[in-house]
N, C-alpha and C positions, 0 to 999 in steps of 0.2 A: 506592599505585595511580597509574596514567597520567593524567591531566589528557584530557579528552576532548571533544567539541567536537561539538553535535548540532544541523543545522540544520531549519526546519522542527518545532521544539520545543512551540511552540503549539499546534500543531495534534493531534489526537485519537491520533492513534498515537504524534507528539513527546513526550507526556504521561505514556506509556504505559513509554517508554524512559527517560526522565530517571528515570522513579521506581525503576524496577529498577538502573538504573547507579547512582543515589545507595545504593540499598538493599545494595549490593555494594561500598560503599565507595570508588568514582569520584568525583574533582572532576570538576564539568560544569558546562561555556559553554553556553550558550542563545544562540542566533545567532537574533533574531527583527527585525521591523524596528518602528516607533517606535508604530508603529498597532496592533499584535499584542498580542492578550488576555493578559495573561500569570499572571492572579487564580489560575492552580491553581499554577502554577511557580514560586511568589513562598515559597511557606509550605517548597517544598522545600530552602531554602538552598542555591542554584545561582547561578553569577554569568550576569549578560546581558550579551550583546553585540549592539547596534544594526545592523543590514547591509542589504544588499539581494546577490541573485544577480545583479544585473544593476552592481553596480559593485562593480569591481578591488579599489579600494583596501579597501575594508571589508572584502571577503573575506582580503587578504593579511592585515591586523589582526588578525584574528577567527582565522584556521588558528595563527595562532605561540603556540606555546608547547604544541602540544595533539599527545598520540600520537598519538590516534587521531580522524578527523570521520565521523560520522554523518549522510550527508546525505540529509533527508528532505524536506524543503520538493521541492513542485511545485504544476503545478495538475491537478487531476481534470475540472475542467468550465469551460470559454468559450466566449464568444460565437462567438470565429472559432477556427480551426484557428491561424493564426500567434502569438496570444498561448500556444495550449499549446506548440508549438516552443519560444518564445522563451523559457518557464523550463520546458520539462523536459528540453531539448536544449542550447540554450543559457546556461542557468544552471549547468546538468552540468558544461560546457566551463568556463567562468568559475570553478569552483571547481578543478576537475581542476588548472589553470592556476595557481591561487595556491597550492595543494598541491606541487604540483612542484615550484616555484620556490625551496623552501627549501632551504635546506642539507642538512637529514633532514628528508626527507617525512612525513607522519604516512602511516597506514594509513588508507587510504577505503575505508567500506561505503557503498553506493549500495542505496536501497531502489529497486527498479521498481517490477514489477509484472506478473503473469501475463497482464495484456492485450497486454502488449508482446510475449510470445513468442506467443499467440495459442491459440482456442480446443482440446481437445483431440481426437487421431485417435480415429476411429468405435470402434474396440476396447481402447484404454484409455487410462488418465491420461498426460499431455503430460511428459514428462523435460527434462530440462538439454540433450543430446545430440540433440533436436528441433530443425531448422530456426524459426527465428521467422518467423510467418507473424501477424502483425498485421493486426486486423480494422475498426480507428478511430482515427480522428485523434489521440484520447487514447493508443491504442495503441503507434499509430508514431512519436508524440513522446515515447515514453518508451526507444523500442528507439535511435528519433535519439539519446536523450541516452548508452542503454547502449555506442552504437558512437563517441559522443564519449570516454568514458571509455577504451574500449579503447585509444585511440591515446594513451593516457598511459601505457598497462601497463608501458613497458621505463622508464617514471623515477618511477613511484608504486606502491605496494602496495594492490591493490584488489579488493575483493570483491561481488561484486551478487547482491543478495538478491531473489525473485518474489512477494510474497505475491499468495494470491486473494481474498477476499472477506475481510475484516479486521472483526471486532465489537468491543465492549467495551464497558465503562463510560466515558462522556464521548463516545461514539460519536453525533453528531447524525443520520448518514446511515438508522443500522437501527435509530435510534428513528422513524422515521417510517411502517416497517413494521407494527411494533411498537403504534402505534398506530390504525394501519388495522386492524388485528385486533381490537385490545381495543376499540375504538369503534364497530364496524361488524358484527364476525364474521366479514368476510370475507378472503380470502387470495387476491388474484389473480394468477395464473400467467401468464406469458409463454408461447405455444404452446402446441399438444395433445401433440406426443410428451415425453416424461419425460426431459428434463434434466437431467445432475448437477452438483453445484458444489463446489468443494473450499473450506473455513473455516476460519480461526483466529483465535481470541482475539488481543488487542491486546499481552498480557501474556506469551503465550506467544511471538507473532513478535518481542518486546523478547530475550527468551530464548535465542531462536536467533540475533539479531543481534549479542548479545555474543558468542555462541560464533564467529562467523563472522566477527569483528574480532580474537579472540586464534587461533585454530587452521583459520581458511578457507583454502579452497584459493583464488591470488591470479592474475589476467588475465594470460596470458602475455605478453609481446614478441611481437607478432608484426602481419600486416596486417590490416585490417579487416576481417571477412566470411570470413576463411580457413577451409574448411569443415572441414577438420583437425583444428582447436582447440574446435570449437563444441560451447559448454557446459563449457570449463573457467574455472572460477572462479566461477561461478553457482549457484545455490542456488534452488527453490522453498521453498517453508513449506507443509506441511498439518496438519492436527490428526490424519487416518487419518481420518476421518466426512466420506462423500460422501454427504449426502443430494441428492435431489432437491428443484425450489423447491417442492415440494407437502409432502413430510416435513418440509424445514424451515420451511414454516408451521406443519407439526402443532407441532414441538418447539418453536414462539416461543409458541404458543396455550398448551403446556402448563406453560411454564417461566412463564408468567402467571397460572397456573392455572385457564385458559378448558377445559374440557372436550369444546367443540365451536367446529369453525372449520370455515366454508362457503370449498371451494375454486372459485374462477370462473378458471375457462382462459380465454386469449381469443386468436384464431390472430397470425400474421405482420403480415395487411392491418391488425388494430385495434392490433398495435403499431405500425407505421408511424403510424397517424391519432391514435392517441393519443401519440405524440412528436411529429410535425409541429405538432398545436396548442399543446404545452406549451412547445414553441421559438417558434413563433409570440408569444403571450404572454408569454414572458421577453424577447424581441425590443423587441415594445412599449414593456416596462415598462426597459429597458436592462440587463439582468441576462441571465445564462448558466441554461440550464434543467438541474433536476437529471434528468428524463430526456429526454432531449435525441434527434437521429436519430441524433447518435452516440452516444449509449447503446444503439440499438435496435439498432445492427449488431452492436453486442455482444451483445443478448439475444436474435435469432434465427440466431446461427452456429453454436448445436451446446453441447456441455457444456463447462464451464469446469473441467476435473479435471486436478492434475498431482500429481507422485508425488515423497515426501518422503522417500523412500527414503537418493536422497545425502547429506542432512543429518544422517540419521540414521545412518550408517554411518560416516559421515566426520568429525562432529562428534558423536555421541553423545544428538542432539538429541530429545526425546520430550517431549508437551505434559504442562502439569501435572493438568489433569482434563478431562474428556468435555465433549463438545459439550453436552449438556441441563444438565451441572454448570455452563460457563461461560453459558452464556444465561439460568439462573435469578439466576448471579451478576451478568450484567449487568442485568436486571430488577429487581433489590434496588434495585443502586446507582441506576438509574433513578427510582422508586419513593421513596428516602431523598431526593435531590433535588430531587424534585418534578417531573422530566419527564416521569413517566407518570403 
């Protein structure tokens, strides 16, 4: 098997892939940096490599020797807009950069993310073949980083993956739902009209990401933005289960085994005032809020749905069990750990 190289390893979906690429018979780098948890990646027998996106040298260290790099590392939430640019745009770049430079390139998968192509048209789920229409800072520094990438297409093999809302076991973000449910009862919705959201397991987007480093289709040669080309080499992930955020409170309640969960709507204005204050308060404290007013423009622009169809045609890709199967599985593991 190819030696592989996953940046971004740490972190809840990095976790998620090391274990499936090990489980598959891959030797795997771990590219973390010196501060990075590494307590679950340590028992899988995987070597580390010390980096940062933001310097050269460490990144050319870290790509040699390895077929293929997994690059997952960004950020999801800052204080300002210029720290998400500077690693999801250019950190992209900086790698793309020491990828190229070898002799044989490895194969780059670039994870984004469906904020980047942006939320989906009134009548159905967003495709590959969708203009990107980015709705937040976090959004358009992830599409910044997808159109850094492109401009390497004609000297590196590369494939960019969209996931949408990602769960799982070791998942911090949809424990915190999770526990507003089971402590309170209640499930609060962003907006009155019914929203859809497209989700996948952590386990399952590991799944499709291998697939999509041996048999993806790879970013042409070509200019930036060309509208000719757009949507080749790109991929979304879905599971097929587009609940609404009201269903997928039923199913977080039920995979708990809560019987009853109070849904509270609350319109557009109390999202604005309840992210204003929440940024406000992380401001204070010197911290990035986890829902922040750019999360809010993500949560009153419409439905997050996109269609996993390509992956599935192209790649053969189909998740391993149902949405109520993985969210009871991720509740176990919760549960076994002690987080819930």
């Amino acid at each position: 098997m190819d030696r592989v190289l996953v940046t971004g390893a740490s972190g809840f979906i990095g976790y998620h892939l090391v274990r499936a690429l090990v489980e598959t018979g891959h030797p795997v780098t771990a590219l973390v940096r010196k501060t990075s948890a590494v307590d679950r990646l340590e028992p899988l027998g995987i070597e580390l490599a010390f980096g940062d996106l933001a310097d050269q040298d460490s990144l050319k260290a870290a790509v040699t020797g390895h077929a293929v790099v997994y690059h997952l590392a960004g950020l999801v939430k800052a204080r300002r807009a210029a720290q998400l640019f500077a690693v999801n745009q250019q950190g992209v770049a900086n790698l793309c950069r020491a990828c190229a430079e070898r002799a044989s390139p490895p194969v780059l998968v670039l994870v984004s993310t469906l904020a980047a192509a942006g939320p989906a048209p009134p009548d159905r789920p967003r495709t590959e073949g969708d203009p990107p229409r980015p709705v937040s800072h976090y959004g358009r520094s992830k599409r910044a980083g997808e159109m850094e990438a492109e401009k390497f297409a004609d000297r590196l093999p590369i494939t960019v993956v969209r996931p949408p809302i990602v769960f799982g076991e070791a998942d911090p973000a949809c424990l915190q739902i999770f526990r507003v449910i089971k402590w309170t009862g209640i499930h609060f919705v962003p907006g009155f009209r019914p929203r859809k959201y497209s989700v996948i397991h952590a386990a399952d987007l590991a799944g499709l990401l291998i697939r999509a480093a041996q048999s993806g289709e790879r970013l042409p040669a070509r200019r930036v933005g060309d509208r000719d080309e757009i949507g080749h080499g790109y991929y979304f992930a879905d599971c097929g289960w587009r609940p609404t955020y009201y269903q997928l409170g039923k199913l977080m309640a039920k995979a708990m085994g809560r019987r009853f969960v109070l849904l509270i709507p609350f319109g557009p204005l109390m999202v604005w005032g309840v992210s204003a204050v929440s940024d406000l308060a992380a401001r204070l404290r010197g911290r990035a809020a986890h829902f922040s007013l750019d999360k809010a423009r993500e949560a009153v622009a419409g439905s997050w749905v996109c269609s996993g169809q390509k992956a599935a045609s192209q790649l053969g890709f189909s998740v391993a069990a149902s949405l109520p199967g993985r969210l009871e599985q991720t509740v176990e593991w919760y549960r076994r750990e002690g987080w819930l």
